[in-house]
C-alpha positions, -999 to +999 in steps of 0.1 A: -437-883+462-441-860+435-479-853+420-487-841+382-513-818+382-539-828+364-580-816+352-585-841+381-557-831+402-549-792+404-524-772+430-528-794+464-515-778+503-522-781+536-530-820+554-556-843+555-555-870+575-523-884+575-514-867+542-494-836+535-492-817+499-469-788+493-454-770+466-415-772+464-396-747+438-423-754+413-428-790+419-464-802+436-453-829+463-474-851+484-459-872+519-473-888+548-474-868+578-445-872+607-443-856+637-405-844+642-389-869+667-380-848+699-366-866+730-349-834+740-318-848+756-293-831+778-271-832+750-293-818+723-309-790+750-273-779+753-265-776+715-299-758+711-290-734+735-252-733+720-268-725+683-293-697+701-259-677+706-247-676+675-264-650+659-254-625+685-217-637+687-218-630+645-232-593+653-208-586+680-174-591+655-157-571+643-163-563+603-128-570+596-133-605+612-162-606+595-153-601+562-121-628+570-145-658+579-165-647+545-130-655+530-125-685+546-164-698+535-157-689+498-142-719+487-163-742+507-197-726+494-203-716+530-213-686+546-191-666+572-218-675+594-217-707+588-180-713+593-180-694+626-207-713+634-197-748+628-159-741+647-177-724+674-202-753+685-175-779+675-155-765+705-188-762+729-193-795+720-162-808+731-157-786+764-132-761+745-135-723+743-148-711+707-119-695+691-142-675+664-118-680+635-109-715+630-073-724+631-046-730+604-022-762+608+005-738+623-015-724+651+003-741+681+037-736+666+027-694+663+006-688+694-002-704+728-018-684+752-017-701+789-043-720+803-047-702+841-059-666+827-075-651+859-097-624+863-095-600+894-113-569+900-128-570+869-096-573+851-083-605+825-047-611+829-033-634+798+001-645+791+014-660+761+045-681+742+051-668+709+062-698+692+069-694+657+047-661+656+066-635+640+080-612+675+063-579+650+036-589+643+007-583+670-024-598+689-057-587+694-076-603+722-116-605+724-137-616+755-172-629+758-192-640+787-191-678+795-226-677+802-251-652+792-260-622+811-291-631+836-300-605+857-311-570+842-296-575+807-264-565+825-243-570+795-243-581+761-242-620+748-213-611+722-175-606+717-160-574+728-130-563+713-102-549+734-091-518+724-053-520+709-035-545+700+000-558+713+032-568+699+037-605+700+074-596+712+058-585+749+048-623+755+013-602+777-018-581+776-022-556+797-050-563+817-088-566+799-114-550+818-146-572+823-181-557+836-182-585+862-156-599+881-179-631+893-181-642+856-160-665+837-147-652+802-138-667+773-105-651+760-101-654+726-065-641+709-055-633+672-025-626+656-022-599+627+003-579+612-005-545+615-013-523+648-048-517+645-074-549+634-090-530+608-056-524+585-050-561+591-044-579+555-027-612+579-054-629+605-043-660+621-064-684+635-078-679+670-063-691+700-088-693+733-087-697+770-109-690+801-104-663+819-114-675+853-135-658+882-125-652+913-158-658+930 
């Protein structure tokens, strides 16, 4: 409840017994004390963990990516952050790879990449249907580690960007070199209209698959 100061009553913090005061943007407020309900579930120790990552998947991108999901938070008062954020554990949630840039209504029709990427000697072999993708335009294709890296830091836990884009008109990326071969991958593919990411003024949505150890 709020508190008006007072002669009697001045600027109140901290607990006592089962009382806490604070002050909130210029406002003195006094509550009982909770402690935070915690069961710590499977399910919630999994979407702590899921959250934990994000911060380093946002670092890892791209700045034209970047500055793309800013666009895409503008008109919903949200962060870039944030709308990575709340597509990426959506899709962890559910079991799905994150796809990093959510997808518009004609994502399916323009792009679908195939479902039994494999990796093999440290290589990510993707194949894809075009759709209604326009055959010039191209994709980009980014990989991240299904699970972090556990023994000496041996890689990063972000997105690494492969390193040139291919004409949707080839239907296949050459193959994406990994740093281990008895890791899963997340494959994550984009479509834009020019040859190199960072002249790109059209991003689609992201289309994902696992790429698939051999181990």
């Amino acid at each position: 409840m709020k508190v008006t100061p007072s002669v009697l009553v001045g600027s109140l913090s901290g607990k006592s017994g089962g009382t806490v005061a604070s002050n909130w943007k210029g406002r003195q407020l006094v509550r009982r004390h909770v402690i935070p309900h915690n069961p710590k579930t499977v399910a919630q120790l999994a979407q702590r963990a899921h959250m934990a990552r994000m911060s380093a998947w946002f670092r890892s991108l791209p700045a034209t990516l970047v500055t793309k999901l800013n666009e895409l938070g503008t008109p919903l008062q949200m962060s870039g952050f944030n709308v990575m954020t709340k597509e990426d554990l959506h899709d962890l949630a559910i079991s799905e790879p994150p796809e990093i840039i959510p997808g518009n209504p004609e994502n399916d029709a323009l792009f679908s990449v195939a479902d039994n990427s494999s990796i093999t000697t440290k290589e990510v072999d993707i194949i894809w249907v075009p759709g209604a993708a326009l055959l010039t335009h191209y994709v980009v294709a980014l990989t991240c580690p299904v699970t972090p890296a556990e023994v000496a830091k041996e890689e990063p836990d972000g997105w690494t960007l492969t390193p040139t884009p291919v004409l949707v008109s080839a239907g296949s990326y050459p193959p994406i070199t990994v740093l281990n071969a008895a890791k899963d991958y997340w494959v994550v593919c984009i479509v834009i209209d020019t040859a190199t990411l960072v002249a790109a003024t059209k991003i689609s949505g992201g289309v994902s698959c696992v790429g698939t150890s051999g181990a």
